[in-house]
C-alpha positions as CSV (number, residue, x, y, z in Angstrom):
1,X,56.1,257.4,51.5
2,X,57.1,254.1,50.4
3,X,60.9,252.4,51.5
4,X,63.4,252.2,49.0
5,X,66.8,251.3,48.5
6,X,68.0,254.8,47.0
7,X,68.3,253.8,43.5
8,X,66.0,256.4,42.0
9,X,64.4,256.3,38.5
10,X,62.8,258.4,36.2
11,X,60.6,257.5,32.7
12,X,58.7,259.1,29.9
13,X,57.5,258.9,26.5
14,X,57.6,261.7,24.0
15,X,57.7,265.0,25.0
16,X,58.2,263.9,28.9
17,X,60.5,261.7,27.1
18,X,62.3,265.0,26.2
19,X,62.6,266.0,29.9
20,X,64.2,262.8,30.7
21,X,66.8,263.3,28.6
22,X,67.0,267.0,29.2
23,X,67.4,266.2,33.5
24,X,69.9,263.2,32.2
25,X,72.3,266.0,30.1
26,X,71.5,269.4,32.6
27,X,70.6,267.6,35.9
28,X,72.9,264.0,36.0
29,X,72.6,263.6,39.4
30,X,68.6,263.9,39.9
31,X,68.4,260.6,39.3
32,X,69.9,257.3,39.2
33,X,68.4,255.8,36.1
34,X,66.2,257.4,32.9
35,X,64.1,256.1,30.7
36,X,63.5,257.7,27.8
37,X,60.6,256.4,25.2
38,X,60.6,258.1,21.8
39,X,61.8,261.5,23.1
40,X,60.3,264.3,21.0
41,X,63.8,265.7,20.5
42,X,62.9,267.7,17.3
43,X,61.7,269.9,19.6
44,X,63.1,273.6,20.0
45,X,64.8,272.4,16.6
46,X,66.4,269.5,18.0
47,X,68.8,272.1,19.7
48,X,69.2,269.5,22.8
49,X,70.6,266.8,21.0
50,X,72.6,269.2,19.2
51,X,74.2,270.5,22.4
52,X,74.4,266.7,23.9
53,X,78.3,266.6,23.0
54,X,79.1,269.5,25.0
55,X,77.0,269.1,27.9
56,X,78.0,265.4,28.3
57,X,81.7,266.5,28.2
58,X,81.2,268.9,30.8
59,X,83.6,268.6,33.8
60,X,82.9,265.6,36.2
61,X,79.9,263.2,35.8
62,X,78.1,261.4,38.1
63,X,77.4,257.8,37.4
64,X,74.3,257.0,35.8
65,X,72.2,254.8,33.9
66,X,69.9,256.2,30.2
67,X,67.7,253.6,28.3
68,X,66.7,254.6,25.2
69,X,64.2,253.5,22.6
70,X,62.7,254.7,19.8
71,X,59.6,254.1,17.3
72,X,59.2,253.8,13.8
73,X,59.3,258.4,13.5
74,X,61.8,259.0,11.2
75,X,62.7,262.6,10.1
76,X,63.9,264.9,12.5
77,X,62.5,262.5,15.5
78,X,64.6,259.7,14.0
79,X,67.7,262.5,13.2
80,X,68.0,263.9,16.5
81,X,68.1,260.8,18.0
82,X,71.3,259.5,16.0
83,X,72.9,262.7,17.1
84,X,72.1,261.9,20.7
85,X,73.2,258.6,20.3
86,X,76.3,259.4,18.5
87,X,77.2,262.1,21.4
88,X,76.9,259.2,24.4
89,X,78.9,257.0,22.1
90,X,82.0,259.3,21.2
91,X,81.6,260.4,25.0
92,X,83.4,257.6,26.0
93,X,82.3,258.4,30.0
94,X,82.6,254.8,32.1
95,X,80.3,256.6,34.6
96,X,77.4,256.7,32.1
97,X,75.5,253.4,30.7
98,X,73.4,253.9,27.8
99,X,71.4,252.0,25.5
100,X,69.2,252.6,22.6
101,X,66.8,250.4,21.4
102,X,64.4,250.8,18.2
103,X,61.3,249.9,17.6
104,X,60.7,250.0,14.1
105,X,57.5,248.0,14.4
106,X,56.0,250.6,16.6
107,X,54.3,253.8,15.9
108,X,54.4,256.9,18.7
109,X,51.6,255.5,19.6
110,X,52.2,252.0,20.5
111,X,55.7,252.1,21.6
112,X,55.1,252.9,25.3
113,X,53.9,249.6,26.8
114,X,56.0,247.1,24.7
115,X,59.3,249.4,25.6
116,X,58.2,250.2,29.2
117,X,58.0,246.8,30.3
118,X,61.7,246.1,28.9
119,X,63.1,249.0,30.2
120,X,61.9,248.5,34.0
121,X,62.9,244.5,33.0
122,X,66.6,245.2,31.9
123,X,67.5,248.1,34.8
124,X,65.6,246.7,37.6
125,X,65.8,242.5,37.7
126,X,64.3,240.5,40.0
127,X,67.2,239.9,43.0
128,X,68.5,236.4,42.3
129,X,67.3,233.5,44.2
130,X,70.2,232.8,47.3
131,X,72.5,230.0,46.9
């Protein structure tokens, strides 16, 4: 059990990457904040990022935070990312805060440190100094 201040997070990188995103669409208010690295969204024949549209205009949302990134995959890795991307940007929902970063100087293999460490650096900044 460790103290916190409620702001709850959750990451992953390929396929776990995939249930972050899935939770983030079906499951909004699980968490606060998701990381997703290089999400294997191909999977299932990219069917989740073909449904992100409709699930993300589904009735009320609660506010939430989605960090994206992906490496150098291209295909349908690279394809069913766009779509996703494309969905959160038509979606036009204040109450969600997205981002998508890529890394085409990665491989699946070498993207999860380098995009990690930004991720947990751009949601979760040191408090500033008082005064």
């Amino acid at each position: 059990r460790f103290r916190t201040n409620g702001d709850d997070g959750l990451m992953g990188e390929s396929l776990a990457a995939l249930f972050v995103v899935d939770t983030f669409l079906n499951h909004g208010a699980d968490f606060d904040r998701y990381v997703a690295i290089s999400p294997s969204l191909w999977w299932d024949r990219g069917q989740l990022a073909a449904r992100a549209q409709s699930l993300l205009e589904k009735g009320t949302q609660p506010p939430r935070t989605i960090w994206l990134s992906m490496a150098d995959e291209g295909g349908a890795m690279q394809g069913a990312m766009d779509q996703l991307v494309s969905a959160l940007d038509r979606s036009g929902r204040a109450e969600i805060v997205w981002s998508y970063t890529p890394y085409p100087q990665e491989s699946h293999g070498t993207i999860y440190h380098p995009a990690a460490v930004r991720a947990v650096r751009q949601l979760y900044p040191p408090p500033k100094p008082p005064g």
